[in-house]
KOLLUMTOR-616806 format. One record per atom (N, C-alpha, C): residue number from 1; x, y, z; atom name. Coordinates in steps of 0.02 Angstrom, whole numbers. Example, Ala and Ser with C-alpha at 12.3 -4.5 7.8 and 13.67 -1.06 7.14 Angstrom:
2
<rec><zapa>1</zapa><px>660</px><py>-284</py><pz>390</pz><marba>N</marba></rec>
<rec><zapa>1</zapa><px>615</px><py>-225</py><pz>390</pz><marba>CA</marba></rec>
<rec><zapa>1</zapa><px>660</px><py>-165</py><pz>390</pz><marba>C</marba></rec>
<rec><zapa>2</zapa><px>642</px><py>-112</py><pz>354</pz><marba>N</marba></rec>
<rec><zapa>2</zapa><px>684</px><py>-53</py><pz>357</pz><marba>CA</marba></rec>
<rec><zapa>2</zapa><px>645</px><py>2</py><pz>394</pz><marba>C</marba></rec>
***
This chain:
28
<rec><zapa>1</zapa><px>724</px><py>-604</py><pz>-491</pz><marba>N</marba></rec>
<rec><zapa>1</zapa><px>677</px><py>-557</py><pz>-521</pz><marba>CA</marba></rec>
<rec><zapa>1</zapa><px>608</px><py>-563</py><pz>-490</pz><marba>C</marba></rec>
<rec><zapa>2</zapa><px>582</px><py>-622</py><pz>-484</pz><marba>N</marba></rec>
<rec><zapa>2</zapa><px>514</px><py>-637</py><pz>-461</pz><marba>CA</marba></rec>
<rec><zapa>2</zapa><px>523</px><py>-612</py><pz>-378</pz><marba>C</marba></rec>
<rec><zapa>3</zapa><px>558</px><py>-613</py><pz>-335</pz><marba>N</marba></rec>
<rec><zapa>3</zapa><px>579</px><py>-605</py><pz>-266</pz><marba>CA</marba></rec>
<rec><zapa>3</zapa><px>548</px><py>-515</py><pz>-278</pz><marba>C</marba></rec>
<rec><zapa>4</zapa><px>598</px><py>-473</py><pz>-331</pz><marba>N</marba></rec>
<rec><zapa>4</zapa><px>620</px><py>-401</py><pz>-319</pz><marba>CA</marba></rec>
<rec><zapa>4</zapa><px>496</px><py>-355</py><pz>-349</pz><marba>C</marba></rec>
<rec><zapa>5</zapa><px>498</px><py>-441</py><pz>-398</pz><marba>N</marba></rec>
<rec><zapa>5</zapa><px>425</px><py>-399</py><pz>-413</pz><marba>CA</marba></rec>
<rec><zapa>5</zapa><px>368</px><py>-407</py><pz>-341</pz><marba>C</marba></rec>
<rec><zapa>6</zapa><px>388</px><py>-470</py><pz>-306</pz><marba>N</marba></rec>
<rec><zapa>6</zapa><px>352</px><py>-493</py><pz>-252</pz><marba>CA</marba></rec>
<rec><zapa>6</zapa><px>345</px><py>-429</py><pz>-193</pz><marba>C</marba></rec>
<rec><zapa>7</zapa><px>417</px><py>-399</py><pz>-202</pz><marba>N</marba></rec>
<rec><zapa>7</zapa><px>440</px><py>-349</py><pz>-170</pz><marba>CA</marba></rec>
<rec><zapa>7</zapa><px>389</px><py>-294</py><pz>-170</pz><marba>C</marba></rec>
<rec><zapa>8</zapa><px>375</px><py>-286</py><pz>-248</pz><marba>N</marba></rec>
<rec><zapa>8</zapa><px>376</px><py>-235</py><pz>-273</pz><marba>CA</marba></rec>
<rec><zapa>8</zapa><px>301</px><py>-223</py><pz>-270</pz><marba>C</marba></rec>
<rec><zapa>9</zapa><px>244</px><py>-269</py><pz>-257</pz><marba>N</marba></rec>
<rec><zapa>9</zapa><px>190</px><py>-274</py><pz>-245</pz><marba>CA</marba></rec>
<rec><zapa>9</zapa><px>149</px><py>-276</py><pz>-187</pz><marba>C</marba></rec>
<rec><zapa>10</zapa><px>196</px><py>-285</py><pz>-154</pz><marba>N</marba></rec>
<rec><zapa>10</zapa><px>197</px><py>-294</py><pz>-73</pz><marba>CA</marba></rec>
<rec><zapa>10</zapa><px>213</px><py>-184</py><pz>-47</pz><marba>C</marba></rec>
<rec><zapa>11</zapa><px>265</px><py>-183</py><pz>-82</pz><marba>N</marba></rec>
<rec><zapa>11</zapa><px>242</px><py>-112</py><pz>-50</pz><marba>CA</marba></rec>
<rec><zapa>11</zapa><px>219</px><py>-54</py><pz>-101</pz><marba>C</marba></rec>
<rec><zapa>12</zapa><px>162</px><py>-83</py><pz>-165</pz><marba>N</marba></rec>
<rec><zapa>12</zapa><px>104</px><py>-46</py><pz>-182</pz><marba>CA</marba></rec>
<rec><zapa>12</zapa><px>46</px><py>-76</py><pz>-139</pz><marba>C</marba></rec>
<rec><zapa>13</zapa><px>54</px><py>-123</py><pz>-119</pz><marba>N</marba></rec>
<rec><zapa>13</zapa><px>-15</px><py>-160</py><pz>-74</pz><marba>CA</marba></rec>
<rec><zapa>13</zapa><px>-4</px><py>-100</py><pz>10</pz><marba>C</marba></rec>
<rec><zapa>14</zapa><px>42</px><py>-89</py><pz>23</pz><marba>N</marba></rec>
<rec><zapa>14</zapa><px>73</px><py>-50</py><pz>95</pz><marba>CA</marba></rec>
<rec><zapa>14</zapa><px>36</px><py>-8</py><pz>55</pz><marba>C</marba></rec>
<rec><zapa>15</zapa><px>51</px><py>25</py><pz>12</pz><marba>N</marba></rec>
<rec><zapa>15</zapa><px>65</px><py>99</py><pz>8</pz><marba>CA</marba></rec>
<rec><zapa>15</zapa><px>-30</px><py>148</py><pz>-21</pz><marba>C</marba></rec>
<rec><zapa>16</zapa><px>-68</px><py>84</py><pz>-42</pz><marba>N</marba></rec>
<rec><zapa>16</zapa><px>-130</px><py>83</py><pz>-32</pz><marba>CA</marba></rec>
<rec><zapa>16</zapa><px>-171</px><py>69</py><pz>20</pz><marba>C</marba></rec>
<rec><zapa>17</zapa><px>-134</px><py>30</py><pz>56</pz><marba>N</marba></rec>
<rec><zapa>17</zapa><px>-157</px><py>45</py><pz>112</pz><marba>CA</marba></rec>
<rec><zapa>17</zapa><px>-176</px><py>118</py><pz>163</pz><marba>C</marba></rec>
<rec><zapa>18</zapa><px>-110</px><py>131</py><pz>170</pz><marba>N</marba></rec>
<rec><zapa>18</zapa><px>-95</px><py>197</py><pz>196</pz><marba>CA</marba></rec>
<rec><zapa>18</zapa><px>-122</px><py>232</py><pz>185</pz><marba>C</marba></rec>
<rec><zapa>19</zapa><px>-146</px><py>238</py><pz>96</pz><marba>N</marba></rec>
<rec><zapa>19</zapa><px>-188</px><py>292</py><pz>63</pz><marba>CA</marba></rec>
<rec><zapa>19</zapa><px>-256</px><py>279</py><pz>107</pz><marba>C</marba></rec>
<rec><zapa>20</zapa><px>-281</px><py>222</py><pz>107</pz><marba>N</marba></rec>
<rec><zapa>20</zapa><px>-358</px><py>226</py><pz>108</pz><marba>CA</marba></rec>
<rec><zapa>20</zapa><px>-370</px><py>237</py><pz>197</pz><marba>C</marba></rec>
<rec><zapa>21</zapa><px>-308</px><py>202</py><pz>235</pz><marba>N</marba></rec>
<rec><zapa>21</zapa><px>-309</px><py>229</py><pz>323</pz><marba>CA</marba></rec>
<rec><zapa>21</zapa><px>-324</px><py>331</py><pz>300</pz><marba>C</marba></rec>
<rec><zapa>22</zapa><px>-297</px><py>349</py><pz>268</pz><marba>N</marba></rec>
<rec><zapa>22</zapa><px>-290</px><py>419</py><pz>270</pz><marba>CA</marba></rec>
<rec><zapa>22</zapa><px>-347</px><py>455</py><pz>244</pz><marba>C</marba></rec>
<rec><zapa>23</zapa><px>-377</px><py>419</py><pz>200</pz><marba>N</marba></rec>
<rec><zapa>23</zapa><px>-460</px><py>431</py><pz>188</pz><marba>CA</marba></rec>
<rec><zapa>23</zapa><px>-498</px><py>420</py><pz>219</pz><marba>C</marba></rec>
<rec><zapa>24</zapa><px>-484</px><py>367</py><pz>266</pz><marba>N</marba></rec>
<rec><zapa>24</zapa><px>-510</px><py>354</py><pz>335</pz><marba>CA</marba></rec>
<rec><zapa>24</zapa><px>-561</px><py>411</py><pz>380</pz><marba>C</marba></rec>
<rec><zapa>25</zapa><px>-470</px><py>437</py><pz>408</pz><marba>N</marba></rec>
<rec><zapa>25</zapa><px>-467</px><py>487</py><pz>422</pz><marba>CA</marba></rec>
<rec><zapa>25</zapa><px>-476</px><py>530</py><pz>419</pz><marba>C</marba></rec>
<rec><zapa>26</zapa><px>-491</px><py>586</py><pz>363</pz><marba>N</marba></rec>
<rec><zapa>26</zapa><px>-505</px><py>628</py><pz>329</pz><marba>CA</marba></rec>
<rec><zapa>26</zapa><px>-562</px><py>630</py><pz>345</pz><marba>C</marba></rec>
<rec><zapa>27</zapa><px>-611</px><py>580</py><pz>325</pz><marba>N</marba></rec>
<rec><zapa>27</zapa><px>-695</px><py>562</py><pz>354</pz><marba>CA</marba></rec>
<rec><zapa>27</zapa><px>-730</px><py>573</py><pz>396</pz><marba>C</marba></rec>
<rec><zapa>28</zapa><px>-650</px><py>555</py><pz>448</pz><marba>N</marba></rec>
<rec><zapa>28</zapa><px>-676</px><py>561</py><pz>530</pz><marba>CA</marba></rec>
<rec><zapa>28</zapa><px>-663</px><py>628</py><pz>551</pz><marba>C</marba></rec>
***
């Protein structure tokens, strides 16, 4: 369970990422 939440935080941490590269962008 702790593995699948580790998981599971790891790609909201990706997936904010992405967001804010794309706001980035947007900027530029």
């Amino acid at each position: 369970m702790s593995k699948l939440q580790h998981s599971n935080s790891t790609n909201v941490i990706f997936f904010l990422f992405v967001i804010s590269l794309g706001a980035v962008n947007s900027l530029n």
